[in-house]
SEVO-5521 format. One record per residue: residue number from 0; x, y, z of N, C-alpha, C in turn; chain. Coordinates in steps of 0.05 Angstrom, whole numbers, plus 5000, padded with zeros to 4 digits. Example, Ala and Ser with C-alpha at 12.3 -4.5 7.8 and 13.67 -1.06 7.14 Angstrom:
(0; (5264; 4886; 5156); (5246; 4910; 5156); (5264; 4934; 5156); 'A'),
(1; (5257; 4955; 5142); (5273; 4979; 5143); (5258; 5001; 5157); 'A'),
//
This chain:
(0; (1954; 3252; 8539); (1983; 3250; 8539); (1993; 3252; 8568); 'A'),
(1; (2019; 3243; 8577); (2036; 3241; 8599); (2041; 3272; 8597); 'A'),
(2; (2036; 3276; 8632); (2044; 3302; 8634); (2085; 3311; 8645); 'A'),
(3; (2085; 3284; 8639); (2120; 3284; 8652); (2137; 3252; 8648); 'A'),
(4; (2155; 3253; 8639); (2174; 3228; 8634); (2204; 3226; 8642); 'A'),
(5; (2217; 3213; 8652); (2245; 3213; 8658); (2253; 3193; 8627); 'A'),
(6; (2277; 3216; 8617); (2293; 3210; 8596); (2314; 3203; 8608); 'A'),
(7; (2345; 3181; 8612); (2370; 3174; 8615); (2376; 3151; 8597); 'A'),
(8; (2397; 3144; 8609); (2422; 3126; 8595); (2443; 3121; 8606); 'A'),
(9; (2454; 3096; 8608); (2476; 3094; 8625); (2502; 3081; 8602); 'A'),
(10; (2530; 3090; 8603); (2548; 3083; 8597); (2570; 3067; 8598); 'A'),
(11; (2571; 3049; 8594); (2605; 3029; 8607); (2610; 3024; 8587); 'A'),
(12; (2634; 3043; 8572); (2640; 3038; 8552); (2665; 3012; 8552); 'A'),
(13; (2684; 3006; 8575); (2704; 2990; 8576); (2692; 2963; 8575); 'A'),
(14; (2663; 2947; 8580); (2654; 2936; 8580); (2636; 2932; 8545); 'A'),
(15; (2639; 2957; 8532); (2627; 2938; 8505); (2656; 2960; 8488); 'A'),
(16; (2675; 2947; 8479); (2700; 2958; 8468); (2688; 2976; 8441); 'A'),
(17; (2704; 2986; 8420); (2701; 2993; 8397); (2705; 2974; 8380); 'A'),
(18; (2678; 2969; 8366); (2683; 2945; 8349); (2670; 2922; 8357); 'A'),
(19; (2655; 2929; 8378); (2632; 2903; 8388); (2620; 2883; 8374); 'A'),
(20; (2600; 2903; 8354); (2588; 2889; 8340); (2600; 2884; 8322); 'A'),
(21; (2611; 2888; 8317); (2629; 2873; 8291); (2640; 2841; 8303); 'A'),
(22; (2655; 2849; 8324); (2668; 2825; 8330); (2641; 2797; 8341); 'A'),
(23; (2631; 2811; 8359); (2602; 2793; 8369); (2588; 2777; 8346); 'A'),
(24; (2578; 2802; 8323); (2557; 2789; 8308); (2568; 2778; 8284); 'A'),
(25; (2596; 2788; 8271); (2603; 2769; 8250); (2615; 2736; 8241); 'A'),
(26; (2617; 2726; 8274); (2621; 2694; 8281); (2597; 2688; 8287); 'A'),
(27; (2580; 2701; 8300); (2556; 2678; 8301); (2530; 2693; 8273); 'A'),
(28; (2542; 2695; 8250); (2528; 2703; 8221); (2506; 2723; 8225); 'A'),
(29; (2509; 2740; 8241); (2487; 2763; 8245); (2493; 2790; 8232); 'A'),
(30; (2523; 2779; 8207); (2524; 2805; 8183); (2537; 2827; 8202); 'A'),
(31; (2545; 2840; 8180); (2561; 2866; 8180); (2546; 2888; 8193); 'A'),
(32; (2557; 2910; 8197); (2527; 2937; 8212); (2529; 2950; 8186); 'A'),
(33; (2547; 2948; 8159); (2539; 2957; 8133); (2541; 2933; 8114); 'A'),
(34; (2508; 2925; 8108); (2509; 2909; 8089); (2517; 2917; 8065); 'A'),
(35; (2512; 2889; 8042); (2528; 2896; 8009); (2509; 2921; 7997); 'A'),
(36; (2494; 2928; 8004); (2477; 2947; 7990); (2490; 2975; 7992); 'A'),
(37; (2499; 2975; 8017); (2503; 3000; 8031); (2539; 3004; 8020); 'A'),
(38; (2556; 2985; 8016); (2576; 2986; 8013); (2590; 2978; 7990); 'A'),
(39; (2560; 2977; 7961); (2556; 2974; 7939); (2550; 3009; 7924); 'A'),
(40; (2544; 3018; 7947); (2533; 3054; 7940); (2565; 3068; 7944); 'A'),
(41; (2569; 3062; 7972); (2590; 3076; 7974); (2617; 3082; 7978); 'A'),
(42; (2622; 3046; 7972); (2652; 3039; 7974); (2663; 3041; 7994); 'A'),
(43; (2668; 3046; 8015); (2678; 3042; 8041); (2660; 3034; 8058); 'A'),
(44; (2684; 3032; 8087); (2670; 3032; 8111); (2662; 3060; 8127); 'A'),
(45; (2642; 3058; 8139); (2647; 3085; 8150); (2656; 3085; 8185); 'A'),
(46; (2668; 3110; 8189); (2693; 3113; 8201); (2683; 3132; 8218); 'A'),
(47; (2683; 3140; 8244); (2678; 3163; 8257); (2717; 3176; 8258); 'A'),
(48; (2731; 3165; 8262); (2754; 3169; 8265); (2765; 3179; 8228); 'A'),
(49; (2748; 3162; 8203); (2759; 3175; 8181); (2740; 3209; 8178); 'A'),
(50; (2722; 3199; 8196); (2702; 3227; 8189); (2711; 3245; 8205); 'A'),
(51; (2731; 3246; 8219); (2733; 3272; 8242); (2752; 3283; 8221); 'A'),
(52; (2774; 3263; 8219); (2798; 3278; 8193); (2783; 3291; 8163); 'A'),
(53; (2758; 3283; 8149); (2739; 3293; 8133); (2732; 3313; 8135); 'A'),
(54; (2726; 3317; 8162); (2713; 3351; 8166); (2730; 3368; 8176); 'A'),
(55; (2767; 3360; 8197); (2782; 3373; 8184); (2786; 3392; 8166); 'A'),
(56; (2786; 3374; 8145); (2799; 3383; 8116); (2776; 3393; 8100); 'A'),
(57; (2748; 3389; 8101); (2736; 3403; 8089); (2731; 3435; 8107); 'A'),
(58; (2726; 3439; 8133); (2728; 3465; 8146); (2758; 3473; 8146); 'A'),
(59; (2775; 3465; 8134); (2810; 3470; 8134); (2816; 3478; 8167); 'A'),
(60; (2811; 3459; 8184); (2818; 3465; 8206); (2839; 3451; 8213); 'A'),
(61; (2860; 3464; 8219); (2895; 3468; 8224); (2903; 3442; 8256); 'A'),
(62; (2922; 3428; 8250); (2931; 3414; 8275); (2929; 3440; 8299); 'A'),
(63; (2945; 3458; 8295); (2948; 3478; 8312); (2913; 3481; 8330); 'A'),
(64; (2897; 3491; 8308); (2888; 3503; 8325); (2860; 3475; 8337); 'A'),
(65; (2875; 3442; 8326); (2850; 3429; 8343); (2869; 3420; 8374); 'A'),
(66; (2897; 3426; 8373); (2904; 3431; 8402); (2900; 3445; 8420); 'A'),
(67; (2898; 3475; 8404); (2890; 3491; 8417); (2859; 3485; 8436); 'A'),
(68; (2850; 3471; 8419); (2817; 3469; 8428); (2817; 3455; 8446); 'A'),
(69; (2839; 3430; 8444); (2841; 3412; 8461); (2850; 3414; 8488); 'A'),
(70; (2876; 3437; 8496); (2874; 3443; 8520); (2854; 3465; 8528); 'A'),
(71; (2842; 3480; 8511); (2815; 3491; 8522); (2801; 3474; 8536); 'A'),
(72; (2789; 3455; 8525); (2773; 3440; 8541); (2776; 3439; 8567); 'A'),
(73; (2806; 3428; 8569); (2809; 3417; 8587); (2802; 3448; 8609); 'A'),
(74; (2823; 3465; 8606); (2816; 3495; 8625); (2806; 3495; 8629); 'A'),
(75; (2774; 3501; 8612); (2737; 3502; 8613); (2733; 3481; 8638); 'A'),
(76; (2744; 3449; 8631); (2734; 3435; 8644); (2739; 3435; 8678); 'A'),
(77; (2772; 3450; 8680); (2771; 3445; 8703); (2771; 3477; 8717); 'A'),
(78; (2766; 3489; 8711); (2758; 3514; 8720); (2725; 3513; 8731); 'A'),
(79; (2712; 3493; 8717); (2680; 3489; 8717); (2679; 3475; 8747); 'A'),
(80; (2703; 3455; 8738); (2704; 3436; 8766); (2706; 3459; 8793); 'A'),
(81; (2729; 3471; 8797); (2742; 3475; 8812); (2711; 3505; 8830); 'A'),
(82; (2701; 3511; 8811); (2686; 3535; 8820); (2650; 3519; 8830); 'A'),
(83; (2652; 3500; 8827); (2632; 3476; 8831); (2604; 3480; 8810); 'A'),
(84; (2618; 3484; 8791); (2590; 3485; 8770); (2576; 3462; 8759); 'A'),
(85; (2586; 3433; 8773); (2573; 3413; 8770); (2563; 3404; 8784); 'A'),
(86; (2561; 3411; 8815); (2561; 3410; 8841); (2527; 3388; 8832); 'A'),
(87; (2507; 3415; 8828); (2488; 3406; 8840); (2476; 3388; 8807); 'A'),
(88; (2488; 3374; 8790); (2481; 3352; 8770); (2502; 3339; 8779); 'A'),
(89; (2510; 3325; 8796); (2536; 3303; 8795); (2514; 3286; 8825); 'A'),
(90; (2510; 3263; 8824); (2511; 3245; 8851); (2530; 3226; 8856); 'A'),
(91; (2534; 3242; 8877); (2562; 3221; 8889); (2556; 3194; 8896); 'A'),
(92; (2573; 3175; 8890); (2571; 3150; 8878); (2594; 3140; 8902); 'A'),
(93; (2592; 3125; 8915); (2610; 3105; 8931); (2619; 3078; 8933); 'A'),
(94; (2639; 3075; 8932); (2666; 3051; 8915); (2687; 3046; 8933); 'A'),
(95; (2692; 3027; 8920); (2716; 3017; 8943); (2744; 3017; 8930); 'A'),
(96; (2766; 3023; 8941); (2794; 3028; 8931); (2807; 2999; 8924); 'A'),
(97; (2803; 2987; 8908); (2819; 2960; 8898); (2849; 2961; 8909); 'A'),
(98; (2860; 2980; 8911); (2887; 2979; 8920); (2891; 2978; 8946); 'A'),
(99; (2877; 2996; 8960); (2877; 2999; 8989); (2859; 2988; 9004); 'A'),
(100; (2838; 2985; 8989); (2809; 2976; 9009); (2786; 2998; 9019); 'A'),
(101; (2800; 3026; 9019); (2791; 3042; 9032); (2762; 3052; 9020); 'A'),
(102; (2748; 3060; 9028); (2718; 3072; 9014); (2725; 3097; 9007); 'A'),
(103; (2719; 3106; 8980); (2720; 3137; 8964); (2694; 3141; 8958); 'A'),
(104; (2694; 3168; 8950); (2663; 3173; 8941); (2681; 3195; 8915); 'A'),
(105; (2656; 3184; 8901); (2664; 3200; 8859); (2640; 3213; 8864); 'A'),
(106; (2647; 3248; 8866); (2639; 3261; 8860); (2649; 3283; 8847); 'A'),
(107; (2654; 3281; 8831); (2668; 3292; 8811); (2673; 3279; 8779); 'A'),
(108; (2681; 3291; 8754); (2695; 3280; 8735); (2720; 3276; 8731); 'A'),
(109; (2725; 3251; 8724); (2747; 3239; 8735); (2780; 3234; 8712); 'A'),
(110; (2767; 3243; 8684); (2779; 3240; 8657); (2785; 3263; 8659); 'A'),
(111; (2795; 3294; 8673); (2807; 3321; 8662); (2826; 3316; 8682); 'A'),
(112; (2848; 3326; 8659); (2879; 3330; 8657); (2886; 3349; 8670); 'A'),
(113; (2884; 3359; 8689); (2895; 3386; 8712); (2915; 3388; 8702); 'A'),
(114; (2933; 3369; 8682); (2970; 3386; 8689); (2968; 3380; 8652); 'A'),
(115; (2949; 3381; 8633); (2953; 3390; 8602); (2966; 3411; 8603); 'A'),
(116; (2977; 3409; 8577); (2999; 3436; 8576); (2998; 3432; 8546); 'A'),
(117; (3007; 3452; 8528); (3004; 3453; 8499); (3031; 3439; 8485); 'A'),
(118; (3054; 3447; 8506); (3072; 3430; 8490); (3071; 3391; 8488); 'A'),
(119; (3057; 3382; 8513); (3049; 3365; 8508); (3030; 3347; 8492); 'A'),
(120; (3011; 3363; 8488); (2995; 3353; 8466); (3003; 3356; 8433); 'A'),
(121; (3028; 3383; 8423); (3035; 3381; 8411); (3046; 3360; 8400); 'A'),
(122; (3061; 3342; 8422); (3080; 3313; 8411); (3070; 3290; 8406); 'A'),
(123; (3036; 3299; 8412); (3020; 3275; 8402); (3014; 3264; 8377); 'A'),
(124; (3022; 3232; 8365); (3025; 3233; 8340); (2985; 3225; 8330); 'A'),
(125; (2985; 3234; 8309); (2959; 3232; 8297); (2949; 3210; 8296); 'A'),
(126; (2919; 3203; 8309); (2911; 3180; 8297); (2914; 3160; 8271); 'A'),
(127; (2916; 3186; 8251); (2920; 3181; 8224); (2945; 3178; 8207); 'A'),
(128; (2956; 3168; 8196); (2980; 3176; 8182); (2975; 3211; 8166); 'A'),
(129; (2991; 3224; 8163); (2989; 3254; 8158); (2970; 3264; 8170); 'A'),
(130; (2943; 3251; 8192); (2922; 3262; 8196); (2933; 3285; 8214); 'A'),
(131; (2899; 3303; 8231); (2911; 3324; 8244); (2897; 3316; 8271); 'A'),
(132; (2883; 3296; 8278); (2869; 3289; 8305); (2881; 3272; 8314); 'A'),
(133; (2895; 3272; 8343); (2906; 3262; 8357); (2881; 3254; 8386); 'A'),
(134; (2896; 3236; 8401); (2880; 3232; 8424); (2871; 3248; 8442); 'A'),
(135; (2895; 3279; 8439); (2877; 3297; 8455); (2860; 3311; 8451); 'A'),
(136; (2855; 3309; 8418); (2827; 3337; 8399); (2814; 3307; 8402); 'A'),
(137; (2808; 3275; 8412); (2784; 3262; 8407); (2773; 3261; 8431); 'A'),
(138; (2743; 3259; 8437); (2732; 3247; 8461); (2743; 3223; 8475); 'A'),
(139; (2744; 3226; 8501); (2752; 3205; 8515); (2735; 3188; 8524); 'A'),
(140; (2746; 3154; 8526); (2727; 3135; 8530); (2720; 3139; 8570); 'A'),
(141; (2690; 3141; 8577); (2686; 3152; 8603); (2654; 3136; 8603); 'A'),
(142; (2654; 3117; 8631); (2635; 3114; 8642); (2623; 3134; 8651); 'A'),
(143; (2577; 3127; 8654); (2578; 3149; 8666); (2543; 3138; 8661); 'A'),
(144; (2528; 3158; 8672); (2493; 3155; 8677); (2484; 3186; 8679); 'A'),
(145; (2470; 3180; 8664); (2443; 3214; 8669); (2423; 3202; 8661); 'A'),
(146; (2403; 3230; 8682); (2371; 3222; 8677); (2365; 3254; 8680); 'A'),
(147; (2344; 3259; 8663); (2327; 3286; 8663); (2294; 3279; 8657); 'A'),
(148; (2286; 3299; 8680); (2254; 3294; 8678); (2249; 3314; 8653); 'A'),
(149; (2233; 3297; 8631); (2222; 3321; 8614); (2192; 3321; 8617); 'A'),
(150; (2177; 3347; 8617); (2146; 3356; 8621); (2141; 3373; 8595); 'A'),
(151; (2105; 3374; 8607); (2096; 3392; 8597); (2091; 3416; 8613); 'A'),
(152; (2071; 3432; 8597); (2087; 3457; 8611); (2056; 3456; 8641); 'A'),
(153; (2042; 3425; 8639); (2017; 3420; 8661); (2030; 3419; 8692); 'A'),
(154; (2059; 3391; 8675); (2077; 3385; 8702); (2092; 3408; 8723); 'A'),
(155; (2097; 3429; 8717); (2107; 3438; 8741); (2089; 3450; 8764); 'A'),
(156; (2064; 3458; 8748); (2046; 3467; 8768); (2036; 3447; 8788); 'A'),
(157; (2028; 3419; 8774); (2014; 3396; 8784); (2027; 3388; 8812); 'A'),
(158; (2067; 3383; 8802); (2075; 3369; 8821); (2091; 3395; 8843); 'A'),
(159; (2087; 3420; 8831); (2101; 3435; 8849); (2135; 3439; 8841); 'A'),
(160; (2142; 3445; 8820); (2167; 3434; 8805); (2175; 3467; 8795); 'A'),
(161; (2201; 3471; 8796); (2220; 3492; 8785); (2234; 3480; 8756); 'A'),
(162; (2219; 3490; 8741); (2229; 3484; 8704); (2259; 3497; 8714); 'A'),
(163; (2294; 3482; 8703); (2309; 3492; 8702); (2320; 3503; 8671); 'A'),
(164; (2290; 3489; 8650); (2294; 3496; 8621); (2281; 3498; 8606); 'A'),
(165; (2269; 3512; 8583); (2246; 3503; 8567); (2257; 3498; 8532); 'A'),
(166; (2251; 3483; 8523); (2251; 3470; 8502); (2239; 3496; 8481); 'A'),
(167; (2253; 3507; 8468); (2239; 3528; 8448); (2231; 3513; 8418); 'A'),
(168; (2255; 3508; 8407); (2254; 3481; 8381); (2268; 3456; 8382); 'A'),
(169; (2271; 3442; 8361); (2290; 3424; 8361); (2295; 3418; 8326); 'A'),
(170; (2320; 3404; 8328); (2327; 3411; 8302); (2334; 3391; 8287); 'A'),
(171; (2330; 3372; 8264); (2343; 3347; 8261); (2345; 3347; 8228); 'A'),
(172; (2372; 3342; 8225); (2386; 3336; 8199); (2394; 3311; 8198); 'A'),
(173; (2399; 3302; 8168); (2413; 3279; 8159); (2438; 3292; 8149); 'A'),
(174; (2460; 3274; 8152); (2482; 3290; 8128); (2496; 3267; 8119); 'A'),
(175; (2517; 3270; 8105); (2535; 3255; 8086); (2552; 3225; 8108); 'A'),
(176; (2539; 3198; 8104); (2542; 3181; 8120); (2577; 3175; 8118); 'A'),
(177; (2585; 3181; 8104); (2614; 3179; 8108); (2633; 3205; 8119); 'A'),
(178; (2623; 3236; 8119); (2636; 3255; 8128); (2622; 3245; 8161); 'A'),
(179; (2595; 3243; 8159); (2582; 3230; 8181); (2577; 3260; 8208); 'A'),
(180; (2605; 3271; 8215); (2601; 3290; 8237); (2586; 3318; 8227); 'A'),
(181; (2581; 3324; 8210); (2580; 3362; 8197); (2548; 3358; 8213); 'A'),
(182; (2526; 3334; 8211); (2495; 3339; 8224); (2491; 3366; 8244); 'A'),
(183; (2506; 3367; 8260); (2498; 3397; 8277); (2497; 3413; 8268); 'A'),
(184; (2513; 3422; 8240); (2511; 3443; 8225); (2482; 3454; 8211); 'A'),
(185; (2472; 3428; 8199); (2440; 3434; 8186); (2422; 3434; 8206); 'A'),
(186; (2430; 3420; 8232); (2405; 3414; 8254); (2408; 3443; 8262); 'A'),
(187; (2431; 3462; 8271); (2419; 3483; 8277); (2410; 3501; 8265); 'A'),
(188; (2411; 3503; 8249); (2403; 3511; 8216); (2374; 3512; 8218); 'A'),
(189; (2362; 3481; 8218); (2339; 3480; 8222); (2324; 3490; 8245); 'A'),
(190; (2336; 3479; 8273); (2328; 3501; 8291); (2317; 3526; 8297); 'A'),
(191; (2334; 3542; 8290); (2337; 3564; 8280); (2316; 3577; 8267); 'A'),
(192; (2310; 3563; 8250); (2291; 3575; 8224); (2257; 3559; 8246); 'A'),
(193; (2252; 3547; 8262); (2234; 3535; 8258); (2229; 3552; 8290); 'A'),
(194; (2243; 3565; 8304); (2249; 3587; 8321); (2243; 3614; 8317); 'A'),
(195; (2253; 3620; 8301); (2253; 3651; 8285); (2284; 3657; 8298); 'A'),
(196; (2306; 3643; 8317); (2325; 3659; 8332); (2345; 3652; 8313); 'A'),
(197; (2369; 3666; 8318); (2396; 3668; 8311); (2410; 3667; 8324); 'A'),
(198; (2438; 3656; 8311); (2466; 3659; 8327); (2462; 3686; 8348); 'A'),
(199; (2458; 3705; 8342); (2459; 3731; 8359); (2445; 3734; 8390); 'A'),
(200; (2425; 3711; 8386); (2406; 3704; 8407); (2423; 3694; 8423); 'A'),
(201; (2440; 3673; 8426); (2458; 3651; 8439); (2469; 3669; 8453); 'A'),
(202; (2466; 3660; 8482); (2489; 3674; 8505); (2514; 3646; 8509); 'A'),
(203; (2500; 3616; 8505); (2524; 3607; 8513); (2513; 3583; 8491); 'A'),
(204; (2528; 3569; 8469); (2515; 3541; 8458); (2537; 3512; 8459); 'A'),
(205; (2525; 3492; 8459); (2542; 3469; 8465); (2552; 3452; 8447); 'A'),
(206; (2567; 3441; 8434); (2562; 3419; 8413); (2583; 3397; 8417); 'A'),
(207; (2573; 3379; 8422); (2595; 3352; 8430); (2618; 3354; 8411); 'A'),
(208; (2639; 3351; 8425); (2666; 3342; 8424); (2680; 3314; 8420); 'A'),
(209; (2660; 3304; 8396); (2668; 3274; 8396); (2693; 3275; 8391); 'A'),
(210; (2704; 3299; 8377); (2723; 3297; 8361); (2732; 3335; 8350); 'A'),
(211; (2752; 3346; 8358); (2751; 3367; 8360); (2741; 3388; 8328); 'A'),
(212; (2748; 3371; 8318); (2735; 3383; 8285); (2701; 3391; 8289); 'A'),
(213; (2691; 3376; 8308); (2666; 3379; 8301); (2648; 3407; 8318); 'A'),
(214; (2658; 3410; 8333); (2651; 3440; 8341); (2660; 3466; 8327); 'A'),
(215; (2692; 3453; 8314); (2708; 3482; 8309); (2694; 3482; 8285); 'A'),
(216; (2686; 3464; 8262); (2671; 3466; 8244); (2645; 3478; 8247); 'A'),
(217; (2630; 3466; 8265); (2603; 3484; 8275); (2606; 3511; 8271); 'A'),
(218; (2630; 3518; 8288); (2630; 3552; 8292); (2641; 3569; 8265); 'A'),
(219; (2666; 3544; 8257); (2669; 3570; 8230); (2644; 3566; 8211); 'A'),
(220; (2630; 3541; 8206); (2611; 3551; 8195); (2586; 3572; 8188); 'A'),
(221; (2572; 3568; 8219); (2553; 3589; 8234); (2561; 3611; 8238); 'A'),
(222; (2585; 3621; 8235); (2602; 3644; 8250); (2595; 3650; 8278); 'A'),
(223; (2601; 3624; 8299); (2602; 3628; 8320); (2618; 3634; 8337); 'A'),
(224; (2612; 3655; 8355); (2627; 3659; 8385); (2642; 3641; 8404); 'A'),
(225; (2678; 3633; 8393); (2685; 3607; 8403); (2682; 3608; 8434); 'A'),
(226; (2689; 3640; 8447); (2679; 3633; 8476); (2658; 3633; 8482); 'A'),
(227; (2651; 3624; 8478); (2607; 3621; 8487); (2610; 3585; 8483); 'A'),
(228; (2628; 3569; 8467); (2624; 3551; 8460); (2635; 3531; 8473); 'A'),
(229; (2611; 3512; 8486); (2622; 3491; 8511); (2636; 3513; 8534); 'A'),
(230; (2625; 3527; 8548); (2650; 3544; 8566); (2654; 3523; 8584); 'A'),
(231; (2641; 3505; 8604); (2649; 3476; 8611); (2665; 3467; 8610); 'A'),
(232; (2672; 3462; 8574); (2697; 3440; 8574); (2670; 3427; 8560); 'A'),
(233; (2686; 3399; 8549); (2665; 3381; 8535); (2675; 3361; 8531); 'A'),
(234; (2672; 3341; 8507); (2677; 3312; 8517); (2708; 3310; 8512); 'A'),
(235; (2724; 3324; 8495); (2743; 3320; 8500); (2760; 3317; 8531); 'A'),
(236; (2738; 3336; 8543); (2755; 3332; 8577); (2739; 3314; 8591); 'A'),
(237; (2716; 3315; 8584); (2696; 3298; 8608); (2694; 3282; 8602); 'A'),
(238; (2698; 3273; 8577); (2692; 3248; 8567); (2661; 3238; 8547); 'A'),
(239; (2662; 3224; 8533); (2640; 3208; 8520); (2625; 3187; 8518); 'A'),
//
C-alpha cells in the first residue's frame, strides 16, 4: 500500500450554476438525475432547499434562532479572520483588479459580512413561502481549492513530516433521500460507537452549514455544546 496521498478539489461554482445538469443533460436526452423509478417510489423531486425547511420542522427549529446562528457564523467567522487563524491554510492567490488594473493578492475569505447585524437578517424574506430559511441561515455560493496530504502512520517518519491530525474513526450513514440533510446525525452516531468516544470527549466539533438547520439539528439531537460548534464560523460565512 501507498504510504501517503494528496486528497483536494477545486470549486467554481458561478461557472456550473444550480441546476446544471438538469439544464445540460435534458436537451441533449441524457435523462433526468431522478429517473421514473426513483420518482415512482417517492413522488417528488428532491430538494436540498425543500430538505433544509424538512429538518427545520422536524428538529422544531424556530426562524429566531436559525438567525441567530446566522449572525454567529458570521462573528466566529470574522473574529477567526481577524486573530489570523487561517493564516497558515489560506495561499495567497494573485489577480488583477478588472476595475482598476491594479494587482491584489486574496488572502483571505472573501464571502463574511463584517457589518451583519440581526436586525438585518431579520427582514430577510424566506426562501420558502411560510418557510424559516432565508439566504442568511443558507450556505453561500464561494469559489475555492483545498488539498490535504493523507498518510499512514509509515509517512511521517519516512519523509520527516509533523502529523497536524490523526484519523481515530470515520462514520458513514444513509438517511431519508428527501429530508436528505439529518446523515451527520447517524454518521456520528456511528463514529462514535466504532471509537468507544462520546460527545463528552469533543473539545471543539464541526458540521457543515449547508443550511443552518443542519448543525442546529445535529446539536439538539446529540445534545451538543453549541459553543464548541464550528467556533470558525462555517459555510454560512465562508461559504460552500
Amino acid at each position: 500500500t501507498r504510504a501517503a496521498g494528496i486528497a483536494g478539489g477545486v470549486g467554481l461554482s458561478p461557472l456550473t450554476p444550480i441546476g446544471a445538469m438538469v439544464m445540460d443533460g435534458t436537451p441533449k436526452g441524457r435523462g433526468m438525475p431522478q429517473g421514473p423509478k426513483i420518482m415512482k417510489k417517492y413522488k417528488t423531486m428532491f430538494s436540498q432547499f425543500k430538505g433544509a425547511e424538512l429538518t427545520a420542522k422536524k428538529w422544531d427549529i424556530t426562524r429566531e434562532e436559525l438567525d441567530a446562528a446566522a449572525l454567529e457564523s458570521q462573528k466566529r467567522a470574522i473574529r477567526a479572520t481577524q486573530e489570523g487563524r487561517f493564516k497558515n491554510e489560506i495561499v495567497p492567490v494573485k489577480g488583477i483588479d478588472k476595475k482598476t488594473g491594479a494587482e491584489i493578492t486574496h488572502d483571505k475569505d472573501e464571502g463574511i459580512r463584517y457589518n451583519s447585524n440581526i436586525e438585518s437578517i431579520r427582514k430577510m424574506r424566506p426562501l420558502a413561502p411560510k418557510g424559516v430559511i432565508t439566504a442568511a441561515s443558507s450556505s453561500q455560493i464561494s469559489d475555492g481549492a483545498s488539498a490535504i496530504l493523507v498518510c499512514n502512520e509509515r509517512a511521517p517518519r519516512k519523509y520527516n513530516l509533523i502529523p497536524r491530525a490523526r484519523i481515530v474513526a470515520l462514520g458513514l450513514a444513509g438517511s431519508d433521500p428527501i429530508v436528505m440533510l439529518s446523515g451527520p446525525i447517524p454518521a456520528t452516531r456511528d463514529a462514535f460507537k466504532k471509537s468507544g468516544l462520546t460527545m463528552e470527549d469533543m473539545d471543539v466539533y464541526e458540521v457543515n452549514e449547508a443550511f443552518g438547520s443542519v448543525p442546529l439539528a445535529w446539536a439538539k439531537e446529540l445534545g451538543a455544546d453549541y459553543s464548541k460548534l464550528n467556533v470558525n464560523g462555517g459555510a454560512m460565512a465562508l461559504g460552500h
